[in-house]
N, C-alpha and C positions, 0 to 999 in steps of 0.2 A: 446350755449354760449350766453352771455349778452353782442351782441354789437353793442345795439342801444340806443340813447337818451331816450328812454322811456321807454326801458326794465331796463338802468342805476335808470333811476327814481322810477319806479315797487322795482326793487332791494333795491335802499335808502329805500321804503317806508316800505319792509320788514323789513328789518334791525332797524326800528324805534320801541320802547318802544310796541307801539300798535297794531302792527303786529309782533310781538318778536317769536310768535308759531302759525303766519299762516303757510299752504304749501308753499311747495320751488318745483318749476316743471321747468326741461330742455328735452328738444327732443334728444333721443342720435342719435347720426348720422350716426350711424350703421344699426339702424334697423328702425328709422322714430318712433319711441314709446315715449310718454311720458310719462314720469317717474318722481313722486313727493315723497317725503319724510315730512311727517308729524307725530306730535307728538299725541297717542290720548288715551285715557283711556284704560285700557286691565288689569282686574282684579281692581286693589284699586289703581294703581299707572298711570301716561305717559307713553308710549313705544314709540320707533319710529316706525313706519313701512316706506316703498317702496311698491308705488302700482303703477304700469305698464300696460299703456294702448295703444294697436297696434289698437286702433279705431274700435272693432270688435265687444264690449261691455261686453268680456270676460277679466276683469283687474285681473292682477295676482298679489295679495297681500303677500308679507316677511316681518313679522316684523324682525328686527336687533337688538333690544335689551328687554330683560323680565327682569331687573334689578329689586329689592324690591324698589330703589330709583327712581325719576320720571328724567324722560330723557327729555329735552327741545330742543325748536327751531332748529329742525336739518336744516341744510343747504346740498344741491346737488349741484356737478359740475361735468361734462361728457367733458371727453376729446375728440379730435377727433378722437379718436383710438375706442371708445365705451367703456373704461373703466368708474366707476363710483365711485363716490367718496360719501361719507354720513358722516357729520360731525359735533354733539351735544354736548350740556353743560348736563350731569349729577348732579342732586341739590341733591349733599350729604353732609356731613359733612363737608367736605372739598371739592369743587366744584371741576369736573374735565372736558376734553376737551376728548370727543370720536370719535376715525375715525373707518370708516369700508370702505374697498374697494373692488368691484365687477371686477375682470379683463375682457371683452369682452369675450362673450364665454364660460366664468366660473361661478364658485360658490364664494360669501359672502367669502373674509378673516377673522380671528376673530378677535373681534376689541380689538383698543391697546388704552392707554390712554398717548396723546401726550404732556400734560400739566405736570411740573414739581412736584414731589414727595411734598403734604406739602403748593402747591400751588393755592389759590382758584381761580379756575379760571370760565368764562363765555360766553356769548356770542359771537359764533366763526362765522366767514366769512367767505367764498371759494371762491375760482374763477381757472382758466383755463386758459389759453395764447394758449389753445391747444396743448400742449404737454407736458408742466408742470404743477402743481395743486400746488397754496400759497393759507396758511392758514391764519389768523388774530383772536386773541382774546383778551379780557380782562381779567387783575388777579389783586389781593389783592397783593399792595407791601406798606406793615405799614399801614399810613394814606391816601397813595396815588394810583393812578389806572396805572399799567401798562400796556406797548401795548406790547404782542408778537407776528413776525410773526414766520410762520413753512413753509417751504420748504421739501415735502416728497418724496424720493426717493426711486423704489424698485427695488434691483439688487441682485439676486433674494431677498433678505430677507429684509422688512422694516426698514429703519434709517431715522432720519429727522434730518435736520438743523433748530434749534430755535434760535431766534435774539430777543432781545427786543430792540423794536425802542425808546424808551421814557418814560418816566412816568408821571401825569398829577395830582395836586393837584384840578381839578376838580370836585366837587362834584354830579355836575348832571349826568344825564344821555351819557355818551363819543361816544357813537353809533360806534363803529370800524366797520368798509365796506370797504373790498375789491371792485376794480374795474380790467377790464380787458379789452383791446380795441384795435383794430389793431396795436399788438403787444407789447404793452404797458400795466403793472401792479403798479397799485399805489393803496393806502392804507388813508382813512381817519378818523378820530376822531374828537370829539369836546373836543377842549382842554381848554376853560374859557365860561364866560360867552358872552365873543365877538368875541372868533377866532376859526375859525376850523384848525388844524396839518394835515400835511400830508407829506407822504413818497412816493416814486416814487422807482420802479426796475430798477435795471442796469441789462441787462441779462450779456452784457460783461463784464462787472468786478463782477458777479455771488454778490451782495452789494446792498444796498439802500441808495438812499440820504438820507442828515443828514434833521433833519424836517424841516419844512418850515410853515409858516400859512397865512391864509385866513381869512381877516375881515367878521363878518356879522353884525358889529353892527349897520350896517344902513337900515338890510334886511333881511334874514335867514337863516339857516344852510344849507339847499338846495340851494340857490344863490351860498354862497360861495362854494359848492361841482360842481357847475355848472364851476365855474371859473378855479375852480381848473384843471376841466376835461379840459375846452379852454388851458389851459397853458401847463397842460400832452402834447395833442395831437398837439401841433402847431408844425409847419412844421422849 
């Protein structure tokens, strides 16, 4: 789990345009293995694959998707239980939002596509609380970019709850990042060209606050994510 000032940081920097399809690596804490998920060529197109390393020098490589289309930026999040989560933007026609999940112990579920029928959608976020796993991505709504999250549940059989937090007439780049942190998830974007939005979890009332924003016009998008996290986590 990401929940240190500089793993937070590490994480934004993935999250950022120019790391959009580096690796994403969490230690599950089941087994002490590190596990990354990366996008990489395999035949003409991106694949993702999971390659797992118990530090023996013997990495055991699954790819999770051979799609014709190319699969991007997958993001990992490992619960405390050793379950595993693997979740990418598909660049097809219509952009879509892929999860795959590994339950501790088991085999690769097949994966489902959690983004809406018709919806373009993109660059997704993960995180953990440690026993739950929220999702965050970006979609085409008309002119404007919206933010959905996804809350996945499995009992036994996969459902999710999808919320969309806002929508953002912003035309650059919006960065959606999950964050997660001694018990606390909250959710940021750049929503203009001066403020970063953001959303905070209620676990008790199972809701998110309505947005909120953070200046950076004096400073940068990272400042303001910095502040943001002071305000989350203040006592």
């Amino acid at each position: 789990m990401r929940l240190t000032l500089m793993a937070l940081f590490v994480c934004a920097l993935i999250g950022s345009p120019l790391f959009a399809d580096a690796p994403d690596s969490e230690v599950n804490p089941q087994t002490g293995d590190i596990e990354t998920a990366d996008a990489t060529t395999n035949a003409s197109d991106l694949d993702v694959r999971i390659t797992i390393d118990d530090g023996s020098g013997n990495n055991v490589v699954t790819f999770l998707s051979t799609h014709a289309d190319d699969d991007r930026a997958p993001r990992i999040s490992i619960e405390d239980s050793g379950d595993v989560w693997v979740i990418w933007w598909r660049d097809s026609a219509t952009d879509e939002i892929v999860l795959r999940k590994r339950p501790h112990g088991s085999t690769w579920d097949a994966e489902q596509v959690i983004s809406e029928p018709g919806e373009s959608s993109r660059n997704p976020s993960i995180v953990s609380d440690g026993s739950d796993v929220f999702m965050a991505y970006e979609y085409d709504s008309g002119s404007d970019t919206g933010i959905a999250v996804y809350q996945e549940e499995w009992q036994p059989d996969p459902y999710g709850i999808r919320l969309t937090l806002d929508t953002t007439s912003y035309g650059g780049d919006v960065d959606v990042l999950l964050f997660s942190e001694d018990g606390n998830v909250w959710v940021t974007w750049v929503d203009s060209a001066g403020d970063v939005a953001w959303s905070e979890y209620d676990a008790a009332g199972d809701s998110w606050s309505a947005t909120a924003y953070e200046s950076y016009s004096a400073d940068t998008v990272e400042d303001a994510r910095s502040r943001i996290r002071t305000t989350v986590l203040a006592p």
